[in-house]
C-alpha positions in Angstrom: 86.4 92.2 85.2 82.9 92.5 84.8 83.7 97.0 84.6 86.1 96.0 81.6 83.5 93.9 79.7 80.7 97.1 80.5 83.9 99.7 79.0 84.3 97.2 75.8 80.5 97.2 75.0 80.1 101.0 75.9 83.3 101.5 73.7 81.2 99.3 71.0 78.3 101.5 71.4 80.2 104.9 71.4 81.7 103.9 68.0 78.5 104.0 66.3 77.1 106.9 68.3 80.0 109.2 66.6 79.4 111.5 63.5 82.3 110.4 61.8 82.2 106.0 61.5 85.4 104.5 62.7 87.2 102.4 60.3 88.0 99.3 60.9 91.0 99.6 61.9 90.5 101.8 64.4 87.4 99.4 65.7 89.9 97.0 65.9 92.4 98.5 67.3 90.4 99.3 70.4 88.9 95.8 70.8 92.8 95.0 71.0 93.5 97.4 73.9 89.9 96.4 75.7 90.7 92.5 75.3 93.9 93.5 76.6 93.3 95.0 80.0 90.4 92.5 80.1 93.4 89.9 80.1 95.6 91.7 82.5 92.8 91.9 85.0 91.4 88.4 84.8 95.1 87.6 85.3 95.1 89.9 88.3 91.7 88.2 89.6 93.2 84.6 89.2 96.4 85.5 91.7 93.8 86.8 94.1 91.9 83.7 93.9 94.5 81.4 94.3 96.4 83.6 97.0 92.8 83.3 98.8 92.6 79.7 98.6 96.2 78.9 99.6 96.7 81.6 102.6 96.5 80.1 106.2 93.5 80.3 107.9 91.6 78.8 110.8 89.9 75.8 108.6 93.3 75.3 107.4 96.1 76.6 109.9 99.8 76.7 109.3 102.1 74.6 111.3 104.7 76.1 113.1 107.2 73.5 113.2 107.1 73.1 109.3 106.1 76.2 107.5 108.4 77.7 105.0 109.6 81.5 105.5 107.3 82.2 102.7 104.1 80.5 104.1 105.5 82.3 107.3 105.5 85.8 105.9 102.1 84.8 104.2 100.1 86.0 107.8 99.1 89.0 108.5 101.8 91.2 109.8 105.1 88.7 110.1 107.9 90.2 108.8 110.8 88.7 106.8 112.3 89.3 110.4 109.7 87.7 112.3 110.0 84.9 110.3 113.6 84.1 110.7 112.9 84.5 114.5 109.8 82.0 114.3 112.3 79.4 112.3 115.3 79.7 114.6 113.6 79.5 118.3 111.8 76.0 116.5 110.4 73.6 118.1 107.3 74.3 119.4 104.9 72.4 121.5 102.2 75.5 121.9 101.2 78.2 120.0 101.2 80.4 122.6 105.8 79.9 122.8 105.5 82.8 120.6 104.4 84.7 123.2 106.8 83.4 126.0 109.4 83.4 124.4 109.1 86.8 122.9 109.1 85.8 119.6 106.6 88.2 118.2 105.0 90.9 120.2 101.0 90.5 121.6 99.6 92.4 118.3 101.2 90.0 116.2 99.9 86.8 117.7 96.4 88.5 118.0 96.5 88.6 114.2 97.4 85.2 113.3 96.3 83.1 116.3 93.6 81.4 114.2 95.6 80.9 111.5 98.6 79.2 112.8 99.0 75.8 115.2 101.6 73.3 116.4 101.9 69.5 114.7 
């Protein structure tokens, strides 16, 4: 965001640095396409922000027993297919049932055993 609002100014300052002004047209014209990917970007910045805030972690750990397949496949490295197999061997009364019941392989759990628990 903050490269976009440098390319906008440097675009500003370029236009007056040429031999030949720009009309305003064409001034305006490339404000438009600046303010433009400035938009799509802050947009882009936003998701990642509230993707950040929402994803499991280990202040805020995802429940097993409730999750959706969505907030399932949300962890690192859980498949659509790990998912479904997380949802049908359901209920569990330890985290570590994912491991002994062959759920999801070692690598997996190592990579979301702070994020998730059992309610």
């Amino acid at each position: 965001m903050r490269a976009n609002l440098l390319a906008l100014i440097l675009i500003a300052c370029c236009a007056g640095c040429n031999s030949k002004p720009a009309s305003p047209d064409e001034v305006r014209q490339k404000t438009a396409e600046a303010t433009a990917e400035l938009k799509d970007n802050a947009k882009a910045v936003a998701q990642g922000v509230r993707e950040g805030l929402t994803r499991p972690s280990s202040d805020k750990p995802l429940d097993l027993n409730s999750a959706s397949k969505s907030k399932l496949t949300s962890l690192p490295g859980i498949t659509d297919d790990a998912a479904d197999r997380i949802i049908a061997a359901r209920p569990y009364s330890d985290v570590h049932q994912l491991l002994d019941r062959r759920i999801i392989s070692r690598d997996e759990y190592n990579k979301i055993a702070d994020s998730i628990t059992v309610k």
